[in-house]
NUKOLLO-437839 format. One record per residue: x, y, z of N, C-alpha, C, CB in turn; residue in one letter. Coordinates in pm, whole numbers, plus 32768, in hexadecimal, padded with zeros to 4 digits. Glycine has a CB too. Layout:
<nodes>
XYZXYZXYZXYZA;...
</nodes>
This chain:
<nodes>
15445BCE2CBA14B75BDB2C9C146A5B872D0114995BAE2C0AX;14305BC32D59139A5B6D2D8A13465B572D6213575B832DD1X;130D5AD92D79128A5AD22D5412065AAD2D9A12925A912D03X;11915ABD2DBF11325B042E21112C5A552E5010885B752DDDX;10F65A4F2EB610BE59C72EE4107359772EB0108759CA2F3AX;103459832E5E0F9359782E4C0FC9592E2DBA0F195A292E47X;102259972D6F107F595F2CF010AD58D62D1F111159C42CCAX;10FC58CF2D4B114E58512D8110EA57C92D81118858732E2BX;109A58112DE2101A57922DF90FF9575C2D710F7757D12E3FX;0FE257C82D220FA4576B2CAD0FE957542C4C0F3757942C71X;108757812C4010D157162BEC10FC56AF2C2C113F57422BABX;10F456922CA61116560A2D14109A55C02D0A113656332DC9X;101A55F32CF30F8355A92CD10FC9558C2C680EE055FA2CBFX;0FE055BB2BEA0FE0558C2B5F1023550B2B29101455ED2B1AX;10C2551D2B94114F54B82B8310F4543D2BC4120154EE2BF1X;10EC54572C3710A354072C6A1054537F2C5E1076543F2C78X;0FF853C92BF90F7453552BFA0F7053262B5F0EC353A32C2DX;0FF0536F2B0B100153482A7D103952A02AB2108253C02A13X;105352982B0B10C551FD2B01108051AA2B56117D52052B44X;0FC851C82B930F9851882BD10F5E50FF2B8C0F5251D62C09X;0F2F512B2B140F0B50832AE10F3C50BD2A680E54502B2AE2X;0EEA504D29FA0F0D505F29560ED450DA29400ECC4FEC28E7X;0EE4511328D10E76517C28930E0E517428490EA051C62853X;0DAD51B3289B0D1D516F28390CCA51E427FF0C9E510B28A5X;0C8851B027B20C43521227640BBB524B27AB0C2351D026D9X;0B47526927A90AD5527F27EE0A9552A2275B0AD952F52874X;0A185250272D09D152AD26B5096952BD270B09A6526D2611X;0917532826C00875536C26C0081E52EF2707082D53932600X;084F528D26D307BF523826F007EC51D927A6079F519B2637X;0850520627C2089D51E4285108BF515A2815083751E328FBX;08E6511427E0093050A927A109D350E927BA08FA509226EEX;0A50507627D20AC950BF27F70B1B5070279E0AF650C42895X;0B91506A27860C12501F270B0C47504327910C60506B264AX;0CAB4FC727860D384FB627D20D7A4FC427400D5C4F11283AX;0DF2502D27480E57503A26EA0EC84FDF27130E8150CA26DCX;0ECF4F5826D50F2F4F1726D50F884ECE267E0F144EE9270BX;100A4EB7266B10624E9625FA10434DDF25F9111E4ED2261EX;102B4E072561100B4D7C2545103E4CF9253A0FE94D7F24F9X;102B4C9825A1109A4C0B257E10B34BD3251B10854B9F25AFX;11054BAB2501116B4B4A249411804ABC24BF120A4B872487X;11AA4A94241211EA49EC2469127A4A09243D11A54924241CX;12CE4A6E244D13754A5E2444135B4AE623F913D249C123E5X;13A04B11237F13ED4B4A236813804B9A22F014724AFA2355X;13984C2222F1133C4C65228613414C4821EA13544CF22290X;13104C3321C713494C2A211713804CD120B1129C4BE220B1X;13CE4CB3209214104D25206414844D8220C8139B4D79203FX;14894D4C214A14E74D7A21CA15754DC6218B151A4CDE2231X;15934D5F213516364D932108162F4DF1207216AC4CEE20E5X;15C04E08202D15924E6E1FCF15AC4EE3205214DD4E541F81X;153F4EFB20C315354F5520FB15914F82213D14EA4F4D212BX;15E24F40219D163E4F5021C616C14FBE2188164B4EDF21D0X;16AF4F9920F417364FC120901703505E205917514F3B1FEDX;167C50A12072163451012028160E51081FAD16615158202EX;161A50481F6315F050421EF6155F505A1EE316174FDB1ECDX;151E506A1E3F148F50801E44145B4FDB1E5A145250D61DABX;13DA50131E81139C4F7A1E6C13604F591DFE133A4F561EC5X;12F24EC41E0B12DD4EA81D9012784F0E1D2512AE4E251DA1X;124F4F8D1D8F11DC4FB31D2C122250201CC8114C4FF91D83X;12B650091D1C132350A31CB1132B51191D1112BC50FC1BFDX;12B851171D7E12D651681DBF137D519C1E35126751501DEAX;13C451ED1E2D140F51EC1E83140551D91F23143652401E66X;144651631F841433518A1FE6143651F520341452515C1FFFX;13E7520F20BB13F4526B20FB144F5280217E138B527A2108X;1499521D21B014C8521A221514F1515421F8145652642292X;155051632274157050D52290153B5080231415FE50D22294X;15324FF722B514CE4F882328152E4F2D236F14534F1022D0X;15194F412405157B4EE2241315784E59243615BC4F0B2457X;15B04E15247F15694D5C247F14EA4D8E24F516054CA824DEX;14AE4D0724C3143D4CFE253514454D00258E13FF4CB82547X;14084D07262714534CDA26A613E34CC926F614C34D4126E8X;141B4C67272013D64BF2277A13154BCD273513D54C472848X;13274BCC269112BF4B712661125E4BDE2623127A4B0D26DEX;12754C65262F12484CC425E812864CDA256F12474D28262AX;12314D43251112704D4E246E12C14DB824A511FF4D7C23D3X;13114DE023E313714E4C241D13354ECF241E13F44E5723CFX;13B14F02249813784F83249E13BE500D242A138E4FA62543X;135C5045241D13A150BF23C713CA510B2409135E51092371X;144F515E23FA148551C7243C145F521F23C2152451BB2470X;1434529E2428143F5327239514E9535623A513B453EF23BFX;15075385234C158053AC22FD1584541A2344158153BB225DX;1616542A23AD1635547B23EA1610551123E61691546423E3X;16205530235615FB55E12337155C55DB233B1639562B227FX;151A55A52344149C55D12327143A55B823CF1462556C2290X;13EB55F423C4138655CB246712F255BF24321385566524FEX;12CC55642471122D5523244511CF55B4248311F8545E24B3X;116E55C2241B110C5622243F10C055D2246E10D1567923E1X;107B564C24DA1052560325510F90563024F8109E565C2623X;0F3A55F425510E9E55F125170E8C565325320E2F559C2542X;0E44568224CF0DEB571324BD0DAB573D25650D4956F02437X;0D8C571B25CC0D475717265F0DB3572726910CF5569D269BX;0E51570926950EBD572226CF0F2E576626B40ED956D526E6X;0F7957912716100357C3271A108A575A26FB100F57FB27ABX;10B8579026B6117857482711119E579227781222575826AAX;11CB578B27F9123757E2285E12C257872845120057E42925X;131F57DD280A1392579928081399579628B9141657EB27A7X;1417570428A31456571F293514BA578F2965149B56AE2954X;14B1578729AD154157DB29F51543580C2A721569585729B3X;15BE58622AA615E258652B2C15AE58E82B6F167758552B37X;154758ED2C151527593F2C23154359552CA414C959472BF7X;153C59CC2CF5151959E12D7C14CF59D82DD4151C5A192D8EX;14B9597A2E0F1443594F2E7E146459812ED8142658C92EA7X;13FB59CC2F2813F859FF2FA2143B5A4A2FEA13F159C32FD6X;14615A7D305C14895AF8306B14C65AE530EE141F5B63305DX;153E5B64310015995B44317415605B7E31FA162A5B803159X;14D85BF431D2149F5C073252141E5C2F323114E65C6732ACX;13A95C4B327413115C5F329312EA5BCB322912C15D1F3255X;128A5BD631FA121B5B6E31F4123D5B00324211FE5B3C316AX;11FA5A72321711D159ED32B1126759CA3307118C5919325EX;126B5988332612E1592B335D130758F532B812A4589533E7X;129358AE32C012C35818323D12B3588631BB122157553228X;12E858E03198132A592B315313B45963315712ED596F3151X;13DE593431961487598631B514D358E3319514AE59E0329DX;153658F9318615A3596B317C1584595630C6166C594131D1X;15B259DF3093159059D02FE21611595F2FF615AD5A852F51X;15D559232F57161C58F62F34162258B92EB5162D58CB2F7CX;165658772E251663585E2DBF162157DA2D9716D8586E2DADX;15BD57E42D45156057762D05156557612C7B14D7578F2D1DX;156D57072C6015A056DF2BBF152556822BCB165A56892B96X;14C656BE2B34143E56522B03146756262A841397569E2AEEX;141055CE2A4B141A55AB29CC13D255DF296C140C553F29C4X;13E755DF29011378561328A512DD55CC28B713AD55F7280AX;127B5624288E11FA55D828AF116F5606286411E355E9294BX;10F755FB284E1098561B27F5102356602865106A558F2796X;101256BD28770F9156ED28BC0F08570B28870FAD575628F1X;0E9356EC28B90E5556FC28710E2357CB28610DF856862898X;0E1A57F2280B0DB0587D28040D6158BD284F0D60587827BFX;0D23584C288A0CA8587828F40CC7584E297D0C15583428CFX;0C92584829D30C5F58442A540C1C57C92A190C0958C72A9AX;0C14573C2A690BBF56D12A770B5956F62A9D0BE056742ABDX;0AF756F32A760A9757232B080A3356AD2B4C0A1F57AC2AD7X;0A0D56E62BB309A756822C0E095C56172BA9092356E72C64X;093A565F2B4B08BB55F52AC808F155A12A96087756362A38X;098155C02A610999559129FA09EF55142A6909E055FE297FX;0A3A553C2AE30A2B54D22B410A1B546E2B4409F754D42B76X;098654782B6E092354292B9408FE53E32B1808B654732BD6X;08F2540F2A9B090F53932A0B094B53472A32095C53B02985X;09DB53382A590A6352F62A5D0A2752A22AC60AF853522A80X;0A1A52B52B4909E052832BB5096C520F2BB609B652EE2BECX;08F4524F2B53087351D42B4D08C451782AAD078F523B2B20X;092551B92A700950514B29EB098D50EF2A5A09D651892954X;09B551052AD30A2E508F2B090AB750A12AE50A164FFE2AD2X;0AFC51072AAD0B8251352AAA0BBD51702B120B9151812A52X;0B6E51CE2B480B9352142BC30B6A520B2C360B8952762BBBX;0BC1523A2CB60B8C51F82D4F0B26526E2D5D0C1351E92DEBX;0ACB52412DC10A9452C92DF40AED53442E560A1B529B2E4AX;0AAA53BF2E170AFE54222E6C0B0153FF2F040AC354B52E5EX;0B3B54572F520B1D54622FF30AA954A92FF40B8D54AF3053X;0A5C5472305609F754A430A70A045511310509CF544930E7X;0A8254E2316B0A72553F31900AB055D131690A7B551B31E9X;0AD655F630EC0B03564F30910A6956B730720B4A55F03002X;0A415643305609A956833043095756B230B3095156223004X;0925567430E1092156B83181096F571731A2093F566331EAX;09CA572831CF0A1357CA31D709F9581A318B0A9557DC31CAX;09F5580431240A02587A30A809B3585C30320A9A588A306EX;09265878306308B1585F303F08A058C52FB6084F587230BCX;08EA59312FB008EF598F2F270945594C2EFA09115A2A2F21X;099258EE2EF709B958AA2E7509A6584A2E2A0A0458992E72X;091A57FA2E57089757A52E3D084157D32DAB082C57BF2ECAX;085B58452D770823584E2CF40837582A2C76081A58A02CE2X;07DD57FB2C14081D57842B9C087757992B7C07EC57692B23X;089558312B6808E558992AFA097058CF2B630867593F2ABDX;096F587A2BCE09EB58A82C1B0A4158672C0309EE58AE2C9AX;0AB0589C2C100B4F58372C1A0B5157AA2C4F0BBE587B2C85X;0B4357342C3B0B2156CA2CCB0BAC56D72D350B1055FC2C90X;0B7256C02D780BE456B52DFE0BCA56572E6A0BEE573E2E51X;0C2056232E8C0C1855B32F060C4E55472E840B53558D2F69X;0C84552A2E350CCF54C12E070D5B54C12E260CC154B82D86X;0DA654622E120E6B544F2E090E4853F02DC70EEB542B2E97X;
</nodes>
């Protein structure tokens, strides 16, 4: 299976810039949250309840197991192998898996020789980012500014409601 150029680009945009800083939120009012796990002084309370898949104190059954802290953070929850976290109503899951990149003859140079790419699973969003919604991210201070000269060249893709382009 191939897949077009343009594809590639933007699951290599996506892998990409997920691991560039923390993950932050953006609300309406351009105010931003850094999503970050909350410090501890040692060890979670209830660690070895969770650990075992006993319920906790409210009777409720656990959902998964916590494991020790590490390096000064609480514990983390693993979800329980059979099950996969639904992803937000605005996004996809793409499971991972193994595909065919590129091709043994015609399209660029830096397309050849095909060959076998293994991704990870990942969350996309629904839409197209576009230029507006951007530029939120951009004046909140979460995001860098696009390229310029992206814009300049390709002056039809300067509209609020366009795809943004000129980021990595």
């Amino acid at each position: 299976m191939l897949i077009h150029r343009n594809t590639v680009c933007w699951i290599a945009l996506t892998l990409l810039t997920g691991g560039c800083s923390p993950p932050k939120t953006v609300h309406a009012d351009g105010e931003a949250d850094t999503i970050a796990p909350a410090p501890t002084e040692g060890p979670v309370q209830g660690d070895s309840q969770l650990s075992e898949g006993a319920d906790d104190e409210s009777g409720t059954p656990a959902e998964g197991t916590a494991s020790e802290p590490a390096e000064g953070h609480g514990a983390v929850l693993q979800e329980p192998a059979d099950s996969e976290p639904e992803p937000p109503d605005d996004m996809l899951a793409v499971p991972g898996g193994t595909f065919t990149m590129g091709a043994d003859s015609g399209g660029e140079q830096d397309e050849r020789p095909a060959h076998q790419v293994t991704v990870s699973g990942f969350w996309l969003d629904r839409t197209e980012v576009t230029n507006a919604a951007y530029s939120e991210c951009v004046e909140a201070g979460v995001c860098r500014e696009k390229s310029s000269d992206v814009s300049r060249r390709y002056p039809h893709f300067n509209g609020a409601n366009q795809p943004v382009s000129g980021v990595s």
